[in-house]
C-alpha positions as CSV (number, residue, x, y, z in Angstrom):
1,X,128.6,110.0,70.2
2,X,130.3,108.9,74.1
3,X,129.0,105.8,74.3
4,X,130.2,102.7,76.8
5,X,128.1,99.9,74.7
6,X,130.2,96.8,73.7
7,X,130.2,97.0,70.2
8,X,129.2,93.1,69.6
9,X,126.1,93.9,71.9
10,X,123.0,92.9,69.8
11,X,121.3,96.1,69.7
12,X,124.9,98.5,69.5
13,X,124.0,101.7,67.6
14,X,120.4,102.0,68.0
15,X,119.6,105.4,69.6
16,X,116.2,105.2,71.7
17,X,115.0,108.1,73.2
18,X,112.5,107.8,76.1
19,X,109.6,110.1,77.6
20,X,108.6,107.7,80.4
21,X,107.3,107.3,84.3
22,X,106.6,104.5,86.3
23,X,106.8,101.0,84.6
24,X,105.4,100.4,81.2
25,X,107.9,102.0,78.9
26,X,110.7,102.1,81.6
27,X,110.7,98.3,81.1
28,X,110.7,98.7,77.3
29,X,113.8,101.1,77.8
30,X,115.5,98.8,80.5
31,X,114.7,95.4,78.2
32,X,116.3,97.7,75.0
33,X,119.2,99.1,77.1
34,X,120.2,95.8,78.5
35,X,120.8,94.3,75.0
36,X,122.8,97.1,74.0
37,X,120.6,100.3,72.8
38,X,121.8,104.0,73.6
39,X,118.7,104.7,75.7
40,X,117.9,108.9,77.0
41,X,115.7,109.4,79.7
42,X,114.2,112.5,79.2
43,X,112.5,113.5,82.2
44,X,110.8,116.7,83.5
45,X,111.4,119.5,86.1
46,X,111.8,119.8,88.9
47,X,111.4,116.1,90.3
48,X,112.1,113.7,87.0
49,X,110.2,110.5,87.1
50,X,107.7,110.5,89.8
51,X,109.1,106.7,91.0
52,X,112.3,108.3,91.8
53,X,110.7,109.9,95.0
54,X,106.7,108.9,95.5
55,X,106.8,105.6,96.4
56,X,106.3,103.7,100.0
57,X,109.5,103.9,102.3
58,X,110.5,100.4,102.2
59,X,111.3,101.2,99.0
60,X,113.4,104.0,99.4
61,X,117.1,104.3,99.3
62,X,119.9,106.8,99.9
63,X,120.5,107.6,96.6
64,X,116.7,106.7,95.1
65,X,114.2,104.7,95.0
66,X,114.9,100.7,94.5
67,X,112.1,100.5,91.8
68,X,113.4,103.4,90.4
69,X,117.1,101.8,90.1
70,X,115.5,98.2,88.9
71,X,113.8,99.8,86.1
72,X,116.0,102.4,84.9
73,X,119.9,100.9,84.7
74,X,121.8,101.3,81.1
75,X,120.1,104.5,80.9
76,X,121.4,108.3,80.6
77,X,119.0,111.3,82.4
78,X,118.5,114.3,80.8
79,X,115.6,116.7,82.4
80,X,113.7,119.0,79.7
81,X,110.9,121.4,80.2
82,X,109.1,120.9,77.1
83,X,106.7,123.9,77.6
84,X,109.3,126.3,76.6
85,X,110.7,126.7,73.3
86,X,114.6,125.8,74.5
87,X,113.5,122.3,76.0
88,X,111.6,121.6,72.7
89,X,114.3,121.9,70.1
90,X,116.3,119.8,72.5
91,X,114.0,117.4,72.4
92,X,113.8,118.0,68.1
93,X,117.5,117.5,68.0
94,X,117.2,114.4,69.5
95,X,114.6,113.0,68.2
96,X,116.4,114.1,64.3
97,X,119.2,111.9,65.8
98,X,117.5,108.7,67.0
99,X,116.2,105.6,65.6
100,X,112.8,105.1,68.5
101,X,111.0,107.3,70.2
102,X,109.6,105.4,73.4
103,X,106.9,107.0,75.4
104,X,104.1,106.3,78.0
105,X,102.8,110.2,78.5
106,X,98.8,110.3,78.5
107,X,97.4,110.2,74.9
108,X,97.4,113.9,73.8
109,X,100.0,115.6,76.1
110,X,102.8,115.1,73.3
111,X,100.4,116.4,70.5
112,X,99.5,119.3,72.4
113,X,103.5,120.4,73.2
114,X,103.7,120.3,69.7
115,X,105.3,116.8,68.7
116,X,102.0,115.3,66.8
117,X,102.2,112.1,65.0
118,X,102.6,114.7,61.2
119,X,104.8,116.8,62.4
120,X,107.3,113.9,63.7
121,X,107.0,112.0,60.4
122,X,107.3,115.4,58.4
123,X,110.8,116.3,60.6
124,X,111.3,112.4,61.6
125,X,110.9,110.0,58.7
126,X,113.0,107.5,59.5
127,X,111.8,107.3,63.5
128,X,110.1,104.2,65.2
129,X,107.4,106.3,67.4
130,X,105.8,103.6,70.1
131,X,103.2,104.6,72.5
132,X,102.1,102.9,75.8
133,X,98.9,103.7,77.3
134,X,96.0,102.3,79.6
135,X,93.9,101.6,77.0
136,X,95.5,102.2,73.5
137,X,95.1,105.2,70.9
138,X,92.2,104.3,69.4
139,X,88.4,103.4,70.8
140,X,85.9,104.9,73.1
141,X,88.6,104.7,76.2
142,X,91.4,106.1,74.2
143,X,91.7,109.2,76.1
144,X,91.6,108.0,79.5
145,X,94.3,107.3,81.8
146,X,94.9,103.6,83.2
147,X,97.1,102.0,85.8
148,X,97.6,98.2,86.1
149,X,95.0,97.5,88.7
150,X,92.1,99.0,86.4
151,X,94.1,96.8,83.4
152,X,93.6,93.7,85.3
153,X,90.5,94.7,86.4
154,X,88.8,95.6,83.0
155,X,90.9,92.4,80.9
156,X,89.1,89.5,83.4
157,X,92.3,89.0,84.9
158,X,91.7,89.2,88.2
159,X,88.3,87.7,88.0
160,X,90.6,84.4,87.7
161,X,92.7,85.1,90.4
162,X,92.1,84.4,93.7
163,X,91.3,81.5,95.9
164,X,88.6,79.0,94.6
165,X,85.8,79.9,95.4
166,X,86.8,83.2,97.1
167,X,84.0,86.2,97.3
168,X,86.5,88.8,97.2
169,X,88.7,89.8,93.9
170,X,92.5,89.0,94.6
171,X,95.1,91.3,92.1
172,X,98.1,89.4,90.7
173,X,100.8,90.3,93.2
174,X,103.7,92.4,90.5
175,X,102.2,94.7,87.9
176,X,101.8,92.3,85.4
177,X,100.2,94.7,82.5
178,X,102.7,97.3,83.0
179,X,105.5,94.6,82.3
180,X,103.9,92.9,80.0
181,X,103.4,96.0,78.0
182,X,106.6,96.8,77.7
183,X,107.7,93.6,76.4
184,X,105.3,93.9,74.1
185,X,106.6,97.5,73.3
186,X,110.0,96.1,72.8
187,X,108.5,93.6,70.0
188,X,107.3,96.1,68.2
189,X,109.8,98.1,68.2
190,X,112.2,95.2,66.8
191,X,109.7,94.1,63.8
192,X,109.4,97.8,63.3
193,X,112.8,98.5,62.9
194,X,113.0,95.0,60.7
195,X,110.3,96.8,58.5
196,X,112.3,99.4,58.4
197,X,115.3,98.1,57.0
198,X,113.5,97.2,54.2
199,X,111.4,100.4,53.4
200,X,113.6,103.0,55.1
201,X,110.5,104.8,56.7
202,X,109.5,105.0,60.1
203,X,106.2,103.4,62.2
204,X,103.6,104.9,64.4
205,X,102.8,101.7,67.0
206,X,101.4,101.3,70.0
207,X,100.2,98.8,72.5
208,X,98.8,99.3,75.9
209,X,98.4,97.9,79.4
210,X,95.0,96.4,78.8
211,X,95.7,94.9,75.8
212,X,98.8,93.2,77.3
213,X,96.1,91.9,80.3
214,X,93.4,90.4,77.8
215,X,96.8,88.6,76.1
216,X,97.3,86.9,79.5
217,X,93.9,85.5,79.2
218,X,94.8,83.2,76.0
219,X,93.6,79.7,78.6
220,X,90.9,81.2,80.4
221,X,89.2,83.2,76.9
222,X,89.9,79.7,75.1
223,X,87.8,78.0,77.9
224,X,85.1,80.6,77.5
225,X,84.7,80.6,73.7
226,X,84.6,76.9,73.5
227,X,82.0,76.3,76.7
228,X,80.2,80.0,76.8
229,X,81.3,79.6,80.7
230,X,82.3,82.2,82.6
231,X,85.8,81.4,83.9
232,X,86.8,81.6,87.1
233,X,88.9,82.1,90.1
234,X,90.9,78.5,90.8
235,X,93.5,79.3,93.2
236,X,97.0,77.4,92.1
237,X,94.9,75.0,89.6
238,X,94.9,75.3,86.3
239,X,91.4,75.7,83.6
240,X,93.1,72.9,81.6
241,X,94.8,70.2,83.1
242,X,94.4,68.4,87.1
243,X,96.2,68.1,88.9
244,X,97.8,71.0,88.2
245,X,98.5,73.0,91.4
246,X,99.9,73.3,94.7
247,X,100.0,71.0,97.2
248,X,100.7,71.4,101.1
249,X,103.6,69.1,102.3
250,X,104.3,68.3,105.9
251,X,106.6,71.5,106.3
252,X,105.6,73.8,103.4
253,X,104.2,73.5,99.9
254,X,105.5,72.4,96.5
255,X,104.0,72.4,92.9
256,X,102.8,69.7,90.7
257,X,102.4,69.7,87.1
258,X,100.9,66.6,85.4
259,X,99.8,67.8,82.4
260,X,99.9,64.9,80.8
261,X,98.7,61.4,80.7
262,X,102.2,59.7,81.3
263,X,103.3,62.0,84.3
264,X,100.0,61.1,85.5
265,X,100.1,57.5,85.4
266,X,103.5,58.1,87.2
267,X,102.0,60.3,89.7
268,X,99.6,57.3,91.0
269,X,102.7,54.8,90.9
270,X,104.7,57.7,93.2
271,X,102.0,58.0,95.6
272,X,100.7,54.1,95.8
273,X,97.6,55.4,94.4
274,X,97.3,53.6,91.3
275,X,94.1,52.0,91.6
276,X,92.7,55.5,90.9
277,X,93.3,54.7,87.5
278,X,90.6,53.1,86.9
279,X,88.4,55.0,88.9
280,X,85.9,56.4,86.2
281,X,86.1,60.3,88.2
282,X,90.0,60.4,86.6
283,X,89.5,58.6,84.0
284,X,91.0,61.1,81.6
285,X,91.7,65.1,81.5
286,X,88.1,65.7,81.3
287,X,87.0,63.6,83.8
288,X,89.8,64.5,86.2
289,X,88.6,68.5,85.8
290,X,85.3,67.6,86.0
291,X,86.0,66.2,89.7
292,X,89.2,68.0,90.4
293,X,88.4,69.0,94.0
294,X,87.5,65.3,95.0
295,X,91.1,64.7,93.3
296,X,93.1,67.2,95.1
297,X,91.9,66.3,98.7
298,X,92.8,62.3,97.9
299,X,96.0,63.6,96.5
300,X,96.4,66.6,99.8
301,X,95.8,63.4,102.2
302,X,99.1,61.8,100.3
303,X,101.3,64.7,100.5
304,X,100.6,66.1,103.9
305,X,102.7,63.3,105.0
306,X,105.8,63.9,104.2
307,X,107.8,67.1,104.1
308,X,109.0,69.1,101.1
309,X,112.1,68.0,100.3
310,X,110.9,64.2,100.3
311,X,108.2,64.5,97.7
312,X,110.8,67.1,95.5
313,X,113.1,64.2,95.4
314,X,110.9,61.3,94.5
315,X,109.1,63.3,92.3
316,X,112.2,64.1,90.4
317,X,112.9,60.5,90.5
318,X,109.8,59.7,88.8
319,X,110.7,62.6,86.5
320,X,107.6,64.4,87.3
321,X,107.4,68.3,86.9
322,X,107.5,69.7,90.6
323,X,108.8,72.6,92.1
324,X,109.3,74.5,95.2
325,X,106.6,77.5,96.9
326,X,109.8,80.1,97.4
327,X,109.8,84.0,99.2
328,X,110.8,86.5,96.4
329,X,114.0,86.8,99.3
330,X,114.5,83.0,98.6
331,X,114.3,83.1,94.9
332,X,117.1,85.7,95.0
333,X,119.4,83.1,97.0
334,X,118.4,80.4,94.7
335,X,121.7,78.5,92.4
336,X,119.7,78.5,89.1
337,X,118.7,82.4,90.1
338,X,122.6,82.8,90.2
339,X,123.6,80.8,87.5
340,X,121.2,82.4,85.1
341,X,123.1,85.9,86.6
342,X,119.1,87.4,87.6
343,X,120.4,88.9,90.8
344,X,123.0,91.4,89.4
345,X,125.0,94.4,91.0
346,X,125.4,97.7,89.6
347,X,126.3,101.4,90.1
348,X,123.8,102.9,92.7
349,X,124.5,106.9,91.5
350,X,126.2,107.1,95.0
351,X,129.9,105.6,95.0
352,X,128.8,102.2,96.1
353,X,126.5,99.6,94.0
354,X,123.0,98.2,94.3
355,X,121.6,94.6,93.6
356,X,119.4,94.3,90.8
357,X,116.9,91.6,88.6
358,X,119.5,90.7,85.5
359,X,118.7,90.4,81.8
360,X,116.8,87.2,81.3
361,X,117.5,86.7,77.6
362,X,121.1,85.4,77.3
363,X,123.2,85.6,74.4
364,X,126.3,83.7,74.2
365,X,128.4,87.2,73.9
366,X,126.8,89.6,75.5
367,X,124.8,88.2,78.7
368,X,126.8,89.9,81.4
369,X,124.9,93.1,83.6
370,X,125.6,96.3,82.0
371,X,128.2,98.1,83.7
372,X,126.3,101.4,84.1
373,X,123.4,101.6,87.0
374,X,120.3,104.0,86.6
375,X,121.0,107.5,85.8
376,X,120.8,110.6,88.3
377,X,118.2,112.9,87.7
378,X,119.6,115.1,84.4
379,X,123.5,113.7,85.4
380,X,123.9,113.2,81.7
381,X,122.5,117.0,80.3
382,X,125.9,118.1,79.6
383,X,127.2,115.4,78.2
384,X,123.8,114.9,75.9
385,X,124.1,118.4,74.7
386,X,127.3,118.0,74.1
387,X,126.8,115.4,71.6
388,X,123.8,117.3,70.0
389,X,126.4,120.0,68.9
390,X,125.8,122.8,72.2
391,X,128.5,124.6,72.9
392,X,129.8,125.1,76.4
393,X,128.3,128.5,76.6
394,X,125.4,127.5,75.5
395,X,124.9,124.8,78.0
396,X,126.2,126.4,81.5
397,X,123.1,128.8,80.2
398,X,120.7,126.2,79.2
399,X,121.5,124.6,82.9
């Protein structure tokens, strides 16, 4: 097998093959591929993925989509028409080769092409098979389709996001459920192939982008099964602790996070303030919740006075948990950003290279960028055939 993996790279060897669009499982593949697995894209005719091409302009580059290239680095293209017989026993071949098979199709469309949970496991018994869906395999929504605004939606996410107080629902800004999912994904693919090493048989998992949207709610469903409240929308505050937010400074805003009793003791010293102290409203975590919005415009007064970079110091100082408001733009200038190698560059497909978000889980031997960017659409058929045993003949005709 041609591969360019280092061979000291954590997950060297494993063989993941991936029917994916969009986000979910691309970010499973991209999270597996970046710590070393041999990840295939297998992708369909005539177009591939749908977020190579069918996405807003400012997203669009000469040589794809920028989503497409964030998502999809590390990985080799191959494109397959799996309703005919020659695309299918490519697809067998592969799969007889692999170690996962990684795929976000609507539940059903790989049963009916003729790759059914039995028949895998009868041809496949050693595979890792994980599904990602909008809803999961099982229950009454099993069968429908679901993108991350109808998982934040349905999960009580963004019933808690929002301004306080606001009448209208506010989405999280990225996708968080498709992300999250495929984290997820990746975690159960790693226990899974832990199982396996013990049992030598494969798993049937899955997890889905609603299910990774109720996980995000472990604060706000904790609140709501202690109290029977219904949670809500808080703007930059937190359900659990005050004050826990954001604050507007003189020229911009910063974050705050006195979770406990000694940063806030240190807080009131900072700001000259300590007589509140002893003011019953603040006398503890509860009683500080209780009144937070009497709290936060004392504590607004105090910090509209002086700009950003003043409080930042002082509150480091004090050593108080604070933090800039930064642009995505000035989060990618940012030292630690740079230091922690999150803004990487890598082949674009066209001759030249392409900036993309790095691997944030370092290892001591293996945490620099993957030197191969995303694939072209089916640029690595030949070779992939190739491996599987094809020979030339047989793939100038397959292609």
């Amino acid at each position: 097998m041609t591969r360019d993996d280092q061979i000291d790279s954590p997950l060297a060897g494993l063989k993941v093959i991936e029917l994916s669009h969009i986000l979910a499982a691309p970010t499973c593949g991209l999270m597996l591929a970046d710590l070393g697995a041999y990840v295939i894209k297998v992708e369909r005719p005539p177009k591939g993925d749908s977020q190579r091409w069918d996405t807003a302009a400012e997203d669009r580059l000469p040589e794809g989509t920028s989503s497409f290239l964030q998502v999809n680095r590390g990985k080799r293209s191959i494109c397959l028409d799996l309703k005919t017989a020659a695309g299918c026993e490519i697809l067998w071949r592969l799969l007889e080769g692999a170690d996962v098979l990684l795929e976000n199709y609507r539940p059903g469309v790989l049963a009916r092409l003729g790759f059914d949970e039995d028949t895998i496991s009868a041809r496949c018994p050693a595979l890792i098979v994980c599904s990602i869906s909008g809803f999961g395999l099982t229950g009454p929504l099993a069968e429908q389709g679901g993108f991350d605004l109808m998982a934040q939606a349905m999960s009580g996410l963004m019933s808690v996001t929002g301004e306080d107080g606001g009448s209208r629902p506010v989405k999280c800004g990225p996708p968080l459920t498709d992300i999250a999912a495929g984290l997820l994904a990746a975690i159960g693919i790693l226990a899974a192939l832990n199982r396996r090493q013990r049992t030598g048989r494969g798993e049937r998992l899955d997890t889905s982008l609603f299910e990774a949207g109720i996980m995000m709610t472990y604060w706000q469903s904790a609140v709501a099964f202690a109290s029977g409240r219904t949670p809500c929308a808080m703007g930059t505050a937190h359900p659990l602790y005050a004050p826990y937010q954001a604050f507007k400074t003189a020229d911009g805003w910063i974050t705050l996070g006195t979770a406990t009793e000694k940063a806030w003791r240190c807080l009131l010293d900072l700001l000259d303030l300590a007589h509140l102290g002893d003011d019953p409203r603040f006398a503890d975590g509860t009683a500080r919740m209780a009144n937070r919005q009497a709290l936060e415009a004392l504590l607004s007064a105090r910090f509209a006075a002086r700009p950003s970079a003043d409080w930042l110091a002082a509150l480091a100082d004090a050593g108080i948990p604070a933090g800039p408001l930064l642009t995505v733009n000035q989060m990618h200038e940012l030292p630690q950003t740079a230091a922690r190698n999150m803004v990487v560059e890598v082949p674009n497909g066209a001759g030249g290279r392409a900036k993309a978000i790095g691997c944030p889980i370092k290892w001591r031997d293996a945490d620099t960028p993957r030197a191969r960017g995303a694939p072209g659409l089916g640029a690595d058929g030949p070779e992939i055939l190739r491996e599987l045993g094809y020979s030339e003949a047989e793939i100038a005709a397959l292609l």
